[in-house]
PDB file of N, CA, C and O in Angstrom:
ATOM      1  N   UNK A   1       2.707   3.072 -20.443  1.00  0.00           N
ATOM      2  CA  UNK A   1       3.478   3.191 -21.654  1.00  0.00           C
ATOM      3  C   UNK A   1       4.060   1.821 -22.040  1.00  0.00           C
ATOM      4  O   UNK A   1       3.632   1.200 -23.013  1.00  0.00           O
ATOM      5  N   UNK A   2       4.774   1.495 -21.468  1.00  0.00           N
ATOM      6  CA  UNK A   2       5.215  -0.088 -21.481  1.00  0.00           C
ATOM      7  C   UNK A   2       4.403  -1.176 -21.738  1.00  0.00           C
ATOM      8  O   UNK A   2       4.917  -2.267 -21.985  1.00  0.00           O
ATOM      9  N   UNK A   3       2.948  -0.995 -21.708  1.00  0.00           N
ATOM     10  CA  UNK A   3       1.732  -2.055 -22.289  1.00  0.00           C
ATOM     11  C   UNK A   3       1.441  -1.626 -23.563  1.00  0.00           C
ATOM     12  O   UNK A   3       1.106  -2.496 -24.368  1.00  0.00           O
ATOM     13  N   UNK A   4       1.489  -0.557 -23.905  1.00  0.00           N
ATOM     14  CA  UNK A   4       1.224   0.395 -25.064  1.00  0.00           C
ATOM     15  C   UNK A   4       2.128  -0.333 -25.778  1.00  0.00           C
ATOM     16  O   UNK A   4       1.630  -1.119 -26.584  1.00  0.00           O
ATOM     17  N   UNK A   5       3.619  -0.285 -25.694  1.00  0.00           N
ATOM     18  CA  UNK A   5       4.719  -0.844 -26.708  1.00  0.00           C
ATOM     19  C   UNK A   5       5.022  -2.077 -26.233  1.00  0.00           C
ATOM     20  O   UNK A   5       6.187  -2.394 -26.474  1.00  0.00           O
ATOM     21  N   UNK A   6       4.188  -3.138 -25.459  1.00  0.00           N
ATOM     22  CA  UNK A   6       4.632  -4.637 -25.712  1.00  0.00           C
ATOM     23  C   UNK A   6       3.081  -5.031 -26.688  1.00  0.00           C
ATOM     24  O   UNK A   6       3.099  -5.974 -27.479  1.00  0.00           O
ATOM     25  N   UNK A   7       2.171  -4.414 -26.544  1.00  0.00           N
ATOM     26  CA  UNK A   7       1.012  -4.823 -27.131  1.00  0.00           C
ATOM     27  C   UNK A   7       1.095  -4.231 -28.355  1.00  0.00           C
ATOM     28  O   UNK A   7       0.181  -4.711 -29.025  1.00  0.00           O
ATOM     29  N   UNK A   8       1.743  -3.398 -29.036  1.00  0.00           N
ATOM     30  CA  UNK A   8       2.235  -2.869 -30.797  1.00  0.00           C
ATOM     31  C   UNK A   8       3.404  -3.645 -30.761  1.00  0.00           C
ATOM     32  O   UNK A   8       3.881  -3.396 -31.868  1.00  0.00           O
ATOM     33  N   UNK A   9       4.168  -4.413 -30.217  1.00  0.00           N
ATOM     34  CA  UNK A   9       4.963  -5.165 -30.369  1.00  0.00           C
ATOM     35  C   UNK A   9       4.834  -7.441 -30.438  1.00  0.00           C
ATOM     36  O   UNK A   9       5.499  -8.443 -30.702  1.00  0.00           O
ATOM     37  N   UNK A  10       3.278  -6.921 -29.909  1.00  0.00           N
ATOM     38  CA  UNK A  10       2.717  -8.403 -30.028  1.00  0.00           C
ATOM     39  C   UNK A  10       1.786  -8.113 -31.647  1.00  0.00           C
ATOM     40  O   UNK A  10       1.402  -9.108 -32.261  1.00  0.00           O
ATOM     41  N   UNK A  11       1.597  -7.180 -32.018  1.00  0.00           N
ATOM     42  CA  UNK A  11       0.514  -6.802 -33.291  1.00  0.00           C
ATOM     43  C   UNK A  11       1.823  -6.879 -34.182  1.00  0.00           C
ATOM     44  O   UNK A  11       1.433  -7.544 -35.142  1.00  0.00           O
ATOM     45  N   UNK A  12       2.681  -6.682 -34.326  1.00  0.00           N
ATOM     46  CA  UNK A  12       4.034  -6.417 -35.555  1.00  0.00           C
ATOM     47  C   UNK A  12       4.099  -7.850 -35.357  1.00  0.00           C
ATOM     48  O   UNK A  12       4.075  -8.314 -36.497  1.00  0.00           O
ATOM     49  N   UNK A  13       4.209  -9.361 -34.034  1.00  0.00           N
ATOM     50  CA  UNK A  13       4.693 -10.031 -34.514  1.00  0.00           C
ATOM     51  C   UNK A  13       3.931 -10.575 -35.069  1.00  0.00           C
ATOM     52  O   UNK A  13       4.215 -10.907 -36.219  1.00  0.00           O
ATOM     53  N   UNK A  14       2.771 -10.880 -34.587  1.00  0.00           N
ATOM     54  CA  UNK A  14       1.632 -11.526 -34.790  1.00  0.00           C
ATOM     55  C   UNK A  14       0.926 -11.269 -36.475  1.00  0.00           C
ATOM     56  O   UNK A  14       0.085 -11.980 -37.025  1.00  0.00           O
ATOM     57  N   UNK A  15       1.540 -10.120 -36.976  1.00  0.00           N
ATOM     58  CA  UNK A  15       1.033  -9.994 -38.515  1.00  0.00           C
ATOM     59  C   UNK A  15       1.848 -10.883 -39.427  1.00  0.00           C
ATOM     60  O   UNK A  15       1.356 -11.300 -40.475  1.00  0.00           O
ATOM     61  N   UNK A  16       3.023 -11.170 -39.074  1.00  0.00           N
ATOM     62  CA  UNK A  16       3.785 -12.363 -39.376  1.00  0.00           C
ATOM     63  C   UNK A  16       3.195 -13.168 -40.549  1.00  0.00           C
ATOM     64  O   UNK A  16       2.002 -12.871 -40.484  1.00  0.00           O
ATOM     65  N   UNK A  17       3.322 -13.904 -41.446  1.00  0.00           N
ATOM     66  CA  UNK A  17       2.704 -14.870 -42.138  1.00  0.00           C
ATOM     67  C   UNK A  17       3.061 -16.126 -40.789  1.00  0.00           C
ATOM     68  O   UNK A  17       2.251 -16.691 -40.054  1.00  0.00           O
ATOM     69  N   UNK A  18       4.364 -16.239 -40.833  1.00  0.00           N
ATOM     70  CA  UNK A  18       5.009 -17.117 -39.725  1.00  0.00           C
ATOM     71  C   UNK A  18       3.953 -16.981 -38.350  1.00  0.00           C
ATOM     72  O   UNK A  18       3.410 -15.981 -37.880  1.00  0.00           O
ATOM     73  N   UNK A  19       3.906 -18.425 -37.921  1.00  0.00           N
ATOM     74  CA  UNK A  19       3.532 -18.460 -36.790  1.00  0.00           C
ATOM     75  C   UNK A  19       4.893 -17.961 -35.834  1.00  0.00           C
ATOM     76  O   UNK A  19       6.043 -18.297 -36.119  1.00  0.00           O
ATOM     77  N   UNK A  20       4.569 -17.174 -34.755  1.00  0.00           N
ATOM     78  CA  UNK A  20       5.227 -16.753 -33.942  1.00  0.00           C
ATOM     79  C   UNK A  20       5.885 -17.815 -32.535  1.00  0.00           C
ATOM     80  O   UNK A  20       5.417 -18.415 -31.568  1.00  0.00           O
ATOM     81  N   UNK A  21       7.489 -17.528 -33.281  1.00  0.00           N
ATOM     82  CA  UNK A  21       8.707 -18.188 -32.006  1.00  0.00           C
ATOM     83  C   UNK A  21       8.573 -17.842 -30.556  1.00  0.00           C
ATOM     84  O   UNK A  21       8.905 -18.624 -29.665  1.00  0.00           O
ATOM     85  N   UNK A  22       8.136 -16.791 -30.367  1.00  0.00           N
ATOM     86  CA  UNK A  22       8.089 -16.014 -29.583  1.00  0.00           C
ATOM     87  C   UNK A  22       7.007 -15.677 -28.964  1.00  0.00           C
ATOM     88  O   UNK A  22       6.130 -15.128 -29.632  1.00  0.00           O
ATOM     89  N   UNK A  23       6.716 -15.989 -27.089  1.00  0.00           N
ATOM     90  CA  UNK A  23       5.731 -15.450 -26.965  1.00  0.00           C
ATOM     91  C   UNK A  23       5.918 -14.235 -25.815  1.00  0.00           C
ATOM     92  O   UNK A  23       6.676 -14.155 -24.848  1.00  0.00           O
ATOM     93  N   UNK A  24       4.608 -13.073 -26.495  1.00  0.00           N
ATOM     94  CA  UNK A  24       5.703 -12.260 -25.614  1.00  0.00           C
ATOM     95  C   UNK A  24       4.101 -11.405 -24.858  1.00  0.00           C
ATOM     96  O   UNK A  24       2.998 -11.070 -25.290  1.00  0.00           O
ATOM     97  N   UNK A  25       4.859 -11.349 -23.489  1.00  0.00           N
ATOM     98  CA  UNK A  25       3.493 -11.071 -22.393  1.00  0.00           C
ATOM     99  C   UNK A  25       3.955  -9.928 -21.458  1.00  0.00           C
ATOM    100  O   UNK A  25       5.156  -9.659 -21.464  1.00  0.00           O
ATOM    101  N   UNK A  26       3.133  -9.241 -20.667  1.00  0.00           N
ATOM    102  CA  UNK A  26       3.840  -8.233 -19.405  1.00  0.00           C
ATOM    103  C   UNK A  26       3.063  -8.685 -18.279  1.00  0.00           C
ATOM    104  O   UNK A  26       1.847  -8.820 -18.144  1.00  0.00           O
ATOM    105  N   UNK A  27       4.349  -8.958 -17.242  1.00  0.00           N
ATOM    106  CA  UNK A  27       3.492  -9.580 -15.828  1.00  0.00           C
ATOM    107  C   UNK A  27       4.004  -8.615 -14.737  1.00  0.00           C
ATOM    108  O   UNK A  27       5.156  -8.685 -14.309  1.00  0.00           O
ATOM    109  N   UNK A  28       3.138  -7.750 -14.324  1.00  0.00           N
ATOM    110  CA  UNK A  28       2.771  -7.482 -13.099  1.00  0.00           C
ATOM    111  C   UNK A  28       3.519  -7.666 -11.478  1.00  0.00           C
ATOM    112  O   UNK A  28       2.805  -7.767 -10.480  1.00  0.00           O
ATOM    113  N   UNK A  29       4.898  -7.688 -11.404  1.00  0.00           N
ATOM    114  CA  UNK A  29       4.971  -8.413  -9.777  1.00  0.00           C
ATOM    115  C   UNK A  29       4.196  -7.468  -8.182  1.00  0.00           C
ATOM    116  O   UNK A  29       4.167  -7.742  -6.982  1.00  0.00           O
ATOM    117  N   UNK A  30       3.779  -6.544  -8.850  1.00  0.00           N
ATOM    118  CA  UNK A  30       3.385  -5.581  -7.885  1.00  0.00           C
ATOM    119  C   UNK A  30       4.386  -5.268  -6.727  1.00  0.00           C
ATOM    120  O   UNK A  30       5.465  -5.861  -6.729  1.00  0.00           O
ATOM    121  N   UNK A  31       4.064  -4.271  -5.625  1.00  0.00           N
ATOM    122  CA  UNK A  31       5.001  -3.504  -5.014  1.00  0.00           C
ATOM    123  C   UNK A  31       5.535  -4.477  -4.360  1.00  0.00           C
ATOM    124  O   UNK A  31       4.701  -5.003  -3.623  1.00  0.00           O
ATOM    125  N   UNK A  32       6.654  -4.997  -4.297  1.00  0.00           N
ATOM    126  CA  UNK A  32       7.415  -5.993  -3.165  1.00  0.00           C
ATOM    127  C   UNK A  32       8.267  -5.294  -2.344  1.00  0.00           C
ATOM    128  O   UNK A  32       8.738  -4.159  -2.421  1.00  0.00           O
ATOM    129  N   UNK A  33       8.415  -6.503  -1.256  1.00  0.00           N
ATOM    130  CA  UNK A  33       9.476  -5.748   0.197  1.00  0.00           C
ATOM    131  C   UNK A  33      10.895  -6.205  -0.507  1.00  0.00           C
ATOM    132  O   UNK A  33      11.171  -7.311  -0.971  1.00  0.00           O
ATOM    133  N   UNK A  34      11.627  -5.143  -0.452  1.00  0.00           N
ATOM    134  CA  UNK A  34      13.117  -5.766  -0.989  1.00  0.00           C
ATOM    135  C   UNK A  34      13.930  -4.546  -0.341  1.00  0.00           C
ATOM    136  O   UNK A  34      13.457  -3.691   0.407  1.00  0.00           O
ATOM    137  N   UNK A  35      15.143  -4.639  -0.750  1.00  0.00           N
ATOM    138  CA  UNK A  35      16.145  -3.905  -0.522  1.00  0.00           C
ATOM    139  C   UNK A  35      16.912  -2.851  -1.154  1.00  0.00           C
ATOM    140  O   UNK A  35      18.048  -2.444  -0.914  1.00  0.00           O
ATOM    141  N   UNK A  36      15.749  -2.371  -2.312  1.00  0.00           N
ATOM    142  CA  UNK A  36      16.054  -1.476  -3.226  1.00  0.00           C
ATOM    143  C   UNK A  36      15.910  -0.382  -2.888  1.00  0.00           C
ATOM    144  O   UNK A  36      16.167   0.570  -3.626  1.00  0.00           O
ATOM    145  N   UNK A  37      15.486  -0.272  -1.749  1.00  0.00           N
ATOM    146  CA  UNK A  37      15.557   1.521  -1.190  1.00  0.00           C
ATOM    147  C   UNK A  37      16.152   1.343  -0.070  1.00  0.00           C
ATOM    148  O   UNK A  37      15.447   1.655   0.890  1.00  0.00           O
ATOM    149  N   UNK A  38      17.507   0.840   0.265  1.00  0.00           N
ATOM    150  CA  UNK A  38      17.914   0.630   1.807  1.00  0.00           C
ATOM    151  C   UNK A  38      18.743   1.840   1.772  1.00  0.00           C
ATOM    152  O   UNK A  38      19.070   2.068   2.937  1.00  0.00           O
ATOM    153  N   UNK A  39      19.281   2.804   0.912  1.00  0.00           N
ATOM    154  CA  UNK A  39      20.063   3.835   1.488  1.00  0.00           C
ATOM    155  C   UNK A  39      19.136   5.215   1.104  1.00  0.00           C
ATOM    156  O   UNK A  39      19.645   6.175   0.524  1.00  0.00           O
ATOM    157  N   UNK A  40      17.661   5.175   1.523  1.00  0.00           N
ATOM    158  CA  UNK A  40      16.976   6.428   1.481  1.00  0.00           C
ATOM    159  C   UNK A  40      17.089   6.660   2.849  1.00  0.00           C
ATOM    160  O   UNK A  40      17.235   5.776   3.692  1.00  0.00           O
ATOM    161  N   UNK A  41      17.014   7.973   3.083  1.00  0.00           N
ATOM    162  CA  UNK A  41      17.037   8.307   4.524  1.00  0.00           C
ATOM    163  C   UNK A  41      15.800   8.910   5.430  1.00  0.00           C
ATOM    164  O   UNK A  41      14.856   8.756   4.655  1.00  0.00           O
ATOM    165  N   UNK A  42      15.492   9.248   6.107  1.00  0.00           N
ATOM    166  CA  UNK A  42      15.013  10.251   6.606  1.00  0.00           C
ATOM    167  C   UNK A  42      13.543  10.098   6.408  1.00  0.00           C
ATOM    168  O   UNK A  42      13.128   8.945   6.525  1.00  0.00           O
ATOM    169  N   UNK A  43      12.541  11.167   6.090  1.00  0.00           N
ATOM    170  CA  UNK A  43      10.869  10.921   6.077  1.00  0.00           C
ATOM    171  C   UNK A  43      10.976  10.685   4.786  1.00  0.00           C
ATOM    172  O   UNK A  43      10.364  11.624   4.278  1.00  0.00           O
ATOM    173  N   UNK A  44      11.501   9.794   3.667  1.00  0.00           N
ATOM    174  CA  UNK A  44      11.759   9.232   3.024  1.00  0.00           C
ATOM    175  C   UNK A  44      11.286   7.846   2.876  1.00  0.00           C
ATOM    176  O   UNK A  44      10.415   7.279   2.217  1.00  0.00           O
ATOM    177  N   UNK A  45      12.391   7.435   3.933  1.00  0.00           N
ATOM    178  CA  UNK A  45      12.959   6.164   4.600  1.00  0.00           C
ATOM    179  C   UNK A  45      11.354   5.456   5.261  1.00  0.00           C
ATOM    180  O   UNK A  45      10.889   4.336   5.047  1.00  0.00           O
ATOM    181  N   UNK A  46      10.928   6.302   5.894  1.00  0.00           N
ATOM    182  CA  UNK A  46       9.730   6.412   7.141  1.00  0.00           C
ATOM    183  C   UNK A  46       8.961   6.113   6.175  1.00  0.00           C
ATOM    184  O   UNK A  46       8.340   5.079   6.421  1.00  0.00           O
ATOM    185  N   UNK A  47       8.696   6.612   5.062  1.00  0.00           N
ATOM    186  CA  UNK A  47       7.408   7.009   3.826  1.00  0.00           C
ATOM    187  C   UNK A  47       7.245   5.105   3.540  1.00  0.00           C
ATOM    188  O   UNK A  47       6.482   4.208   3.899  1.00  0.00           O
ATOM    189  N   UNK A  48       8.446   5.249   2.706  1.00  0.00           N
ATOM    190  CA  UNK A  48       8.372   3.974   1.953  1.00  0.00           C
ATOM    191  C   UNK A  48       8.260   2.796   2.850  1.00  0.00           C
ATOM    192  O   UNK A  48       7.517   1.852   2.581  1.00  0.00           O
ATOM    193  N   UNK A  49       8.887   2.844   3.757  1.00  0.00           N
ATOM    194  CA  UNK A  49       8.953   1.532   5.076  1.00  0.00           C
ATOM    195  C   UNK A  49       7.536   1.303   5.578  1.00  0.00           C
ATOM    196  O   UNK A  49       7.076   0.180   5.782  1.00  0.00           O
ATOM    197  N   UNK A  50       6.711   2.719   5.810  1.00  0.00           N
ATOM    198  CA  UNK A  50       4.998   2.605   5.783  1.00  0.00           C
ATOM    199  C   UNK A  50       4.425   1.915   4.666  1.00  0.00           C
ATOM    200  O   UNK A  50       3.741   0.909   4.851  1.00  0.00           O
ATOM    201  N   UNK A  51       4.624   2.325   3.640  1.00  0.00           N
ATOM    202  CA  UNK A  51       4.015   1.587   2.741  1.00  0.00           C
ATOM    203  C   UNK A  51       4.422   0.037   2.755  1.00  0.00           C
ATOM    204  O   UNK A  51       3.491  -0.736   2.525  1.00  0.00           O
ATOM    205  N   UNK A  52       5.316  -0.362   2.924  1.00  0.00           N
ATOM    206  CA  UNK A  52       5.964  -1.619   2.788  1.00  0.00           C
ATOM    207  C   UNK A  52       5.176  -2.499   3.393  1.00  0.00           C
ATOM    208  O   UNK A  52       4.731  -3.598   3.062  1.00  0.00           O
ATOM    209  N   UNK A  53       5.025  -1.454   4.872  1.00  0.00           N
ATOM    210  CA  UNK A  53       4.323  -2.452   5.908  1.00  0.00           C
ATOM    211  C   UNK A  53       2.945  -2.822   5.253  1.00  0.00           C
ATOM    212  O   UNK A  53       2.802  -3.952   4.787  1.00  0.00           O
ATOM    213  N   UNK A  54       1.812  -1.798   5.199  1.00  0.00           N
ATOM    214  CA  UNK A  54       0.582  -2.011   4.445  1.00  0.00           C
ATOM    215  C   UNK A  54       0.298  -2.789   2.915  1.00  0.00           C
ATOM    216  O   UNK A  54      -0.533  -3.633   2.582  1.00  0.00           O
ATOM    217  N   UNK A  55       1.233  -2.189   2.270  1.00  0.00           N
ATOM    218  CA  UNK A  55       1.201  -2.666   0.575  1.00  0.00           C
ATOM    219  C   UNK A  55       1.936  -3.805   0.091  1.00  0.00           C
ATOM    220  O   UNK A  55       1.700  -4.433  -0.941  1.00  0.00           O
ATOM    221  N   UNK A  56       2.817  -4.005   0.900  1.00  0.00           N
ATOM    222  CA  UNK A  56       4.061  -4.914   0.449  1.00  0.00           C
ATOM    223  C   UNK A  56       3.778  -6.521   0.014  1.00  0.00           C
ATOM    224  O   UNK A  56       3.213  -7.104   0.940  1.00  0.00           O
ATOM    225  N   UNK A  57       3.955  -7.144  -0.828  1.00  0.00           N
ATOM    226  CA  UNK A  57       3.735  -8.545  -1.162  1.00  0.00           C
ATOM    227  C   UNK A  57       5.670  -8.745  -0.907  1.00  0.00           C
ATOM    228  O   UNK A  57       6.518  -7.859  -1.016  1.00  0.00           O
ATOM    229  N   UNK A  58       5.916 -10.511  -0.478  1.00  0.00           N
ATOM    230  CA  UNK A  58       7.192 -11.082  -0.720  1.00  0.00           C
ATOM    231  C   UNK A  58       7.698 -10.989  -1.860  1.00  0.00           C
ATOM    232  O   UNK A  58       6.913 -11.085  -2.804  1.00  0.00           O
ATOM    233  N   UNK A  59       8.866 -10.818  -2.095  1.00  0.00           N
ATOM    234  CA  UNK A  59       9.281 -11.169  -3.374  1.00  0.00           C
ATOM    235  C   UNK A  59       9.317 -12.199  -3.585  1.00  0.00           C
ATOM    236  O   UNK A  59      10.282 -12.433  -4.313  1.00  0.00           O
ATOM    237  N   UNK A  60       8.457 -13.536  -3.213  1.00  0.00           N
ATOM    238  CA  UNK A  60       8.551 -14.611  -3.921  1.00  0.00           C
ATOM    239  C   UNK A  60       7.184 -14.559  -3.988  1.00  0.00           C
ATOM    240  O   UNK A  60       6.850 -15.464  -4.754  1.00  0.00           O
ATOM    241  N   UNK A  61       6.150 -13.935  -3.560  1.00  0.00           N
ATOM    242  CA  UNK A  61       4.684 -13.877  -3.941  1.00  0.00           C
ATOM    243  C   UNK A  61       5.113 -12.939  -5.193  1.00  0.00           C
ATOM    244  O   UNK A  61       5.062 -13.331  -6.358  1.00  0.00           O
ATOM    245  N   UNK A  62       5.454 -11.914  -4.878  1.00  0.00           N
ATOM    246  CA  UNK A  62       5.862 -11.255  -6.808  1.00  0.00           C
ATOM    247  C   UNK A  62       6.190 -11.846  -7.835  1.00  0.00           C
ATOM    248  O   UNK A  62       5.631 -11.860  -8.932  1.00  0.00           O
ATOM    249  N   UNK A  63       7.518 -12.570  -7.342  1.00  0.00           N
ATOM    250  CA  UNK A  63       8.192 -13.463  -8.579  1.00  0.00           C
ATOM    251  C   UNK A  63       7.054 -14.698  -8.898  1.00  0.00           C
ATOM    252  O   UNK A  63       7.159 -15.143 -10.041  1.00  0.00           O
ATOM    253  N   UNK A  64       6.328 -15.120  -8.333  1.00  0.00           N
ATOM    254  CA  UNK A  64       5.092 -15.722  -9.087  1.00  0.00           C
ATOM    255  C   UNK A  64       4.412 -15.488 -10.333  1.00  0.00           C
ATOM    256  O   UNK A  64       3.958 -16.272 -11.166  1.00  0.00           O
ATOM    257  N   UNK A  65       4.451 -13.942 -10.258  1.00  0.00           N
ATOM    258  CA  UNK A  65       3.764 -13.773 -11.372  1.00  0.00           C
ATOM    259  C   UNK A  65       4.674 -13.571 -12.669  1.00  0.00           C
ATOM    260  O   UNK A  65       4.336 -13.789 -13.832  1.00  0.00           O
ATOM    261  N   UNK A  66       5.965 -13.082 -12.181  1.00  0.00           N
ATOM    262  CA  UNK A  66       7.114 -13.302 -13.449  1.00  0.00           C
ATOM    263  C   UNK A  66       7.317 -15.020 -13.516  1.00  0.00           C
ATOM    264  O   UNK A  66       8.081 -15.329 -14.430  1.00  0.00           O
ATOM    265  N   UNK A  67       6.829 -16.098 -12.797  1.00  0.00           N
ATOM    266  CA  UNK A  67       6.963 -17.551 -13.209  1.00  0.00           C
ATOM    267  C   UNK A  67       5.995 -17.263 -14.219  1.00  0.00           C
ATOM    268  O   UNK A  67       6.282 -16.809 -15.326  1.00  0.00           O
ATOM    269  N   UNK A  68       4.582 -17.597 -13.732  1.00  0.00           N
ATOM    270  CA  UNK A  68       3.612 -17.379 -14.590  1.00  0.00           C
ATOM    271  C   UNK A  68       3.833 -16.780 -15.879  1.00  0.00           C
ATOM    272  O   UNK A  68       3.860 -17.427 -16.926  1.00  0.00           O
ATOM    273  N   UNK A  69       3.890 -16.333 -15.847  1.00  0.00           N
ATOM    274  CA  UNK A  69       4.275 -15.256 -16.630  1.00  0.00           C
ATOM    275  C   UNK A  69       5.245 -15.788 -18.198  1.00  0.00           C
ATOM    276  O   UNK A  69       5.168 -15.171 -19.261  1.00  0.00           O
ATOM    277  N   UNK A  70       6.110 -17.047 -17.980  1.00  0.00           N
ATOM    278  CA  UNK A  70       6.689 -17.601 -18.192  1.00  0.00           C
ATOM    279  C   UNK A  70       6.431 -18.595 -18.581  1.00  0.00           C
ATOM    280  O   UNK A  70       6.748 -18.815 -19.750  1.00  0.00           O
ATOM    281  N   UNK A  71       5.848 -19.503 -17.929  1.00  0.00           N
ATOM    282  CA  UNK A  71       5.171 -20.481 -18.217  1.00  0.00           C
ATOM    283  C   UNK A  71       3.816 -20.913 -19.170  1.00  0.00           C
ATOM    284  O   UNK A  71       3.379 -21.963 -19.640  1.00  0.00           O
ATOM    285  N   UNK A  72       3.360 -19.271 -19.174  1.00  0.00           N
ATOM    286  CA  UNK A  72       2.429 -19.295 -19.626  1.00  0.00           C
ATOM    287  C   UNK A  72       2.370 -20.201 -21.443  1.00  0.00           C
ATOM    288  O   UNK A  72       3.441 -20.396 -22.017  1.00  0.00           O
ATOM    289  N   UNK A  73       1.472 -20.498 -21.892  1.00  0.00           N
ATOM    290  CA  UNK A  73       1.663 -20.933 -23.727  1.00  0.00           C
ATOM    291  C   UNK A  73       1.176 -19.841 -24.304  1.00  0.00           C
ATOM    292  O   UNK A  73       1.143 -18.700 -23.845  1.00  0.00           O
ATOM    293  N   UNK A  74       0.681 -20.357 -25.647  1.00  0.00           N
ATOM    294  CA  UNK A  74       0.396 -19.430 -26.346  1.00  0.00           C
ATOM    295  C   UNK A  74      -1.191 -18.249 -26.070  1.00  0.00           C
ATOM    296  O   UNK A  74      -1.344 -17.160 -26.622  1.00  0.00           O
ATOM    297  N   UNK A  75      -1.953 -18.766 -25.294  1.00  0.00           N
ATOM    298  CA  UNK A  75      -3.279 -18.138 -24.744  1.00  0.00           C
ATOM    299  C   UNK A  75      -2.730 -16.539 -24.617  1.00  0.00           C
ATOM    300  O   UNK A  75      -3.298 -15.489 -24.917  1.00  0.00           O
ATOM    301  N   UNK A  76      -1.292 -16.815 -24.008  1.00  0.00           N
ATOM    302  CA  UNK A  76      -1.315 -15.372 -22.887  1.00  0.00           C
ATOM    303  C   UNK A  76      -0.559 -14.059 -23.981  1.00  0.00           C
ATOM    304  O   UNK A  76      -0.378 -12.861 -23.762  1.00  0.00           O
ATOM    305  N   UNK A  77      -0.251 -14.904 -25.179  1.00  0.00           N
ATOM    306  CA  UNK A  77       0.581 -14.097 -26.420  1.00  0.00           C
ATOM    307  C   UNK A  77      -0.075 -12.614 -25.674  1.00  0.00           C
ATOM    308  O   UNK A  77      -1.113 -12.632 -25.013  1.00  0.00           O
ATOM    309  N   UNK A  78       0.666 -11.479 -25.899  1.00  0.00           N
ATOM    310  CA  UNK A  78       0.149  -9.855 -25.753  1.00  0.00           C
ATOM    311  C   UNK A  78      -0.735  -9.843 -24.460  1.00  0.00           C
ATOM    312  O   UNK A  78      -1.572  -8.962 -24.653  1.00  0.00           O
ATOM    313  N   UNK A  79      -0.924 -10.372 -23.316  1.00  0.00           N
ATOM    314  CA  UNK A  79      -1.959 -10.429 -22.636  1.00  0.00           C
ATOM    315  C   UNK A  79      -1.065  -9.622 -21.449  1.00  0.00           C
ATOM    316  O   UNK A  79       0.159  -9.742 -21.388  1.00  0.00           O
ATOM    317  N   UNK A  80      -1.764  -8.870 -20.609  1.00  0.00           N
ATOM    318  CA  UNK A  80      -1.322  -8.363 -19.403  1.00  0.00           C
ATOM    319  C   UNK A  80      -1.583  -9.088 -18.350  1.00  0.00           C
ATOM    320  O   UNK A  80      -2.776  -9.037 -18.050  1.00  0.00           O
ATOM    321  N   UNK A  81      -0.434 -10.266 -17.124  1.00  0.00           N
ATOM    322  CA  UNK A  81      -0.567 -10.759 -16.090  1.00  0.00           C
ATOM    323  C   UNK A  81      -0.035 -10.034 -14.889  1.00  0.00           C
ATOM    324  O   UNK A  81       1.062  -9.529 -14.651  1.00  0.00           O
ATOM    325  N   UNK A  82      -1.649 -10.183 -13.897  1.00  0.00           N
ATOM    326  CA  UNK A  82      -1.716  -9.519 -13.191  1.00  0.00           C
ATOM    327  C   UNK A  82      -2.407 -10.355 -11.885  1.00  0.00           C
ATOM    328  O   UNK A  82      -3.560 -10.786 -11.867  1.00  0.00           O
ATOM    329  N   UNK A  83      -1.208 -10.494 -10.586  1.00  0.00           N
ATOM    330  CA  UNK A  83      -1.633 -11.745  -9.591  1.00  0.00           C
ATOM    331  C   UNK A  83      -1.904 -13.431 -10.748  1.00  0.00           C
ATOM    332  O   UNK A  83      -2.952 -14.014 -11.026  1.00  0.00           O
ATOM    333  N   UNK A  84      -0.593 -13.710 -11.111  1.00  0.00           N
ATOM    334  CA  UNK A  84      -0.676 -14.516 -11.835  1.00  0.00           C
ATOM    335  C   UNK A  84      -2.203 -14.952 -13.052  1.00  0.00           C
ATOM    336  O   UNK A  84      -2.291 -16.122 -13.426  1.00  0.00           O
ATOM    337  N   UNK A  85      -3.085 -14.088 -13.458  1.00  0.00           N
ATOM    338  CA  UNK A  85      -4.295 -14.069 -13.917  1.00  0.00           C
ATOM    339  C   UNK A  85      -3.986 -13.089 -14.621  1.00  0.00           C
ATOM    340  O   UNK A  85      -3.333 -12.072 -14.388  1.00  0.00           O
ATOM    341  N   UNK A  86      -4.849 -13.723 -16.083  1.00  0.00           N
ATOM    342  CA  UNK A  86      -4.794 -12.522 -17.494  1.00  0.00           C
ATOM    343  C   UNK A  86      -5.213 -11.176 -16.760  1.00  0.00           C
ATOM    344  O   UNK A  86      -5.816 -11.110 -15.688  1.00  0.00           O
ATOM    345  N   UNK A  87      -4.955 -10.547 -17.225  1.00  0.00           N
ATOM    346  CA  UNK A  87      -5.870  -9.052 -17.087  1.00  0.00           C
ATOM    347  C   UNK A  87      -6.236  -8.362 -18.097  1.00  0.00           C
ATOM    348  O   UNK A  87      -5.509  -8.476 -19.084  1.00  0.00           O
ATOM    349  N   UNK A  88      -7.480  -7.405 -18.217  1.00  0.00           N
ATOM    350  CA  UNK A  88      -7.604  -6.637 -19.083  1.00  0.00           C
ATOM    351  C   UNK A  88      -7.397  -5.062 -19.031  1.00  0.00           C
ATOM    352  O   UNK A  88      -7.568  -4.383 -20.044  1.00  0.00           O
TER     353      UNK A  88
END
């Protein structure tokens, strides 16, 4: 849903006569290890901590792709980044 309404939101700016101030992209950090589930409990706790172990990227391998993401120029206008790389 959220690609749906940044990509009708890159088409509204982009019809502009004005070249666009703004560039506007969605990046990807994928599942990171953090501390946002430290008060789940129980086979919960167990669930997500499994996954963490198998799936988990750093949050500074994540926040890469919100740099990117950032850095990017005008190429990446409406584009979906995903592992710092356009995606389709």
């Amino acid at each position: 849903m959220q690609l749906y309404i940044v990509r009708e939101l890159v088409s509204l700016i982009s019809a502009s006569p004005k070249e666009p101030k703004v560039i506007v992209n969605i990046s990807n950090p994928g599942f990171c290890r953090s501390n946002i589930m430290r008060e789940a409990t129980g086979a919960w706790k167990l669930f997500i901590d499994t996954l963490k172990v198998i799936l988990a990227r750093t949050t500074e391998v994540g926040g890469r792709t919100v740099v990117a993401g950032v850095e990017r120029g005008k190429e990446s206008h409406g584009q979906y980044l995903n592992d710092c790389q356009v995606d389709t």
